[in-house]
N, C-alpha and C positions, 0 to 999 in steps of 0.2 A: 504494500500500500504506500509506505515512504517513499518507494523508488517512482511508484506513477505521478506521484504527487508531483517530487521533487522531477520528473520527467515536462511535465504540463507548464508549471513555474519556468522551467527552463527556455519551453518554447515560446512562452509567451513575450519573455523575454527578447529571442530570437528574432523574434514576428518582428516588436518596437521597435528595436533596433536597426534593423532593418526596412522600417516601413520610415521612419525620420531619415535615413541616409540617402536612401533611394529612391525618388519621385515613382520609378518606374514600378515598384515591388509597391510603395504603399497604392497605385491606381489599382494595381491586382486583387489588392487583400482588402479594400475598401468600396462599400456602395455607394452611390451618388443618390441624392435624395427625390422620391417618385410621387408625381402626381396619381392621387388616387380617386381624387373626384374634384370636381368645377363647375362653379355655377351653379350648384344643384342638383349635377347629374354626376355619377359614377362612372371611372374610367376601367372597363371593367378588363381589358389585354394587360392595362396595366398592374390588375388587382390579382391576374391569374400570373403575370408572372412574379409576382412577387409573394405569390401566394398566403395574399390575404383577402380572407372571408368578408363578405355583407356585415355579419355582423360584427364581426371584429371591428369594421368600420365605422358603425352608425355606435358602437359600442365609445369609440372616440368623440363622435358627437354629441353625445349625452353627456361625457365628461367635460367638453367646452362649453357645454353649455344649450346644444340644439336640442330640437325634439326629433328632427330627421333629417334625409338627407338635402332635403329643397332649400334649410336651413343654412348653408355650406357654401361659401365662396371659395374655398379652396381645403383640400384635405391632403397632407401631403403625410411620405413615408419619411422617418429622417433616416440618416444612415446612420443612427445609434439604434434601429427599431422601434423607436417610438412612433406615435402618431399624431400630426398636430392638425388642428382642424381652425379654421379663422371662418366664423359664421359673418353672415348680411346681416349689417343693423337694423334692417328693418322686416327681416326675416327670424332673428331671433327669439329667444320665448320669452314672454313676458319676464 
């Protein structure tokens, strides 16, 4: 178990290090952040390749604060996995 551990530690290491020295290694090991819906409407090529759910989605909405997704001027994927969502002022919920 010490040895996976201190294995994992190692690489991760490896990865940083690597990804700060080398433009070219960190564009490989790093995502760019994805539109996942606009305007109101869902991007859904974009939703399947990045393989996230409807509701995982609207599940981000309700934590910004929407009640769906018409509520939504932009939902985007970050490249930490997060999901950020900036609702219409005048779409928003009460």
């Amino acid at each position: 178990g010490a040895v996976a551990l201190g294995l994992l530690i190692l690489m991760q290491y490896l990865v940083t290090f690597a990804s700060v020295r080398w433009p070219g290694f960190a564009q490989a090991v790093r995502s760019e952040p994805t539109l996942l819906a606009h305007d109101g409407a869902f991007c859904y090529e974009a939703m399947k390749r990045e393989r996230v759910t409807r509701d995982e989605a609207l599940s981000a909405v309700r934590s910004a604060g929407g009640q769906d997704i018409e509520s939504v001027k932009y939902l985007v994927l970050e490249s930490d996995g997060t999901i950020s969502a900036a609702l219409c002022a005048d779409r928003a919920a009460p």
